[in-house]
C-alpha positions in Angstrom: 8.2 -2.2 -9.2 10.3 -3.8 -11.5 7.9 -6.6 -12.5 5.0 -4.1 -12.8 7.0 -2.2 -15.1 8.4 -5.2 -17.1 4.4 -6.4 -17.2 3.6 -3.2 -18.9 1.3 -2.2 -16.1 0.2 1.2 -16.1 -1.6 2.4 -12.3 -2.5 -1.2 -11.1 -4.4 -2.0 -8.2 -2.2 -4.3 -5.7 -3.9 -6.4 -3.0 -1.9 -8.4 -0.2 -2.4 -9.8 2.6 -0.7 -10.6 5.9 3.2 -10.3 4.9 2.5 -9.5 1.2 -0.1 -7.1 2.9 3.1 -5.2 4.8 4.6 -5.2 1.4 1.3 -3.4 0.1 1.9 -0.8 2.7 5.4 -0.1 1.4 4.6 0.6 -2.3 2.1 3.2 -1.0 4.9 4.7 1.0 7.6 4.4 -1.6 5.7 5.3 -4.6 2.3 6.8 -3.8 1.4 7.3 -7.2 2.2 4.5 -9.0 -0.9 2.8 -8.3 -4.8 2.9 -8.6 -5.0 1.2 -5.4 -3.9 -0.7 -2.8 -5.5 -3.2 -1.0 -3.5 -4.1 2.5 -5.0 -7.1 4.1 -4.1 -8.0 7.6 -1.0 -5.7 7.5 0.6 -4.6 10.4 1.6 -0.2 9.7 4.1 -0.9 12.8 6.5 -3.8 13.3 9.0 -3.4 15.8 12.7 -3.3 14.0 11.1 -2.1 10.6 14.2 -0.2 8.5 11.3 2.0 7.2 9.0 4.5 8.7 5.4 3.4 8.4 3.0 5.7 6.6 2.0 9.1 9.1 1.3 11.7 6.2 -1.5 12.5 5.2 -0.4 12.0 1.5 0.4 8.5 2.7 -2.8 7.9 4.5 -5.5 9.4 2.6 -5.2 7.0 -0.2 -4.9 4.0 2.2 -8.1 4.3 5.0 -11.6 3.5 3.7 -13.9 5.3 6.2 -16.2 3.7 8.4 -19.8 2.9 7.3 -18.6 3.2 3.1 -20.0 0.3 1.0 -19.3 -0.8 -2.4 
C-alpha cells in the first residue's frame, strides 16, 4: 500500500500471478476497497501455514470471482 500511495494512485487495478498472485489475494482481504480490481493469477486462496485467513466473506469474494461463461 505504501508504494501505491507514494505513486499517487487513486483505485488501481493490481494483477499478479503465481506468488505475486497470493499477494493479490491479500490486498483484497486487507483493503477491499482500495482498488478497482484485482486480478489474481495462479494464486493459491489456501496455503497450508498462511498467518492470514484466506478470503470466505462474501464482501471478500464478490469482488474476486468472475462467473462462469462472462466474456469481455
Amino acid at each position: 500500500m505504501g508504494l501505491i500511495r507514494a505513486a499517487g494512485l487513486r483505485r488501481p487495478v493490481v494483477l499478479g500471478a503465481s506468488m505475486s498472485g497470493e499477494i493479490c489475494l491479500e490486498l483484497a482481504l486487507r483493503h477491499p476497497d482500495a482498488f478497482r480490481g484485482i486480478v489474481a493469477c495462479e494464486a493459491s486462496d489456501h496455503i497450508e501455514g498462511r498467518k492470514t485467513p484466506g478470503p470466505t466473506t462474501a464482501r471478500s469474494t464478490r469482488r474476486s470471482s468472475c462467473p462462469n461463461g462472462s466474456r469481455g
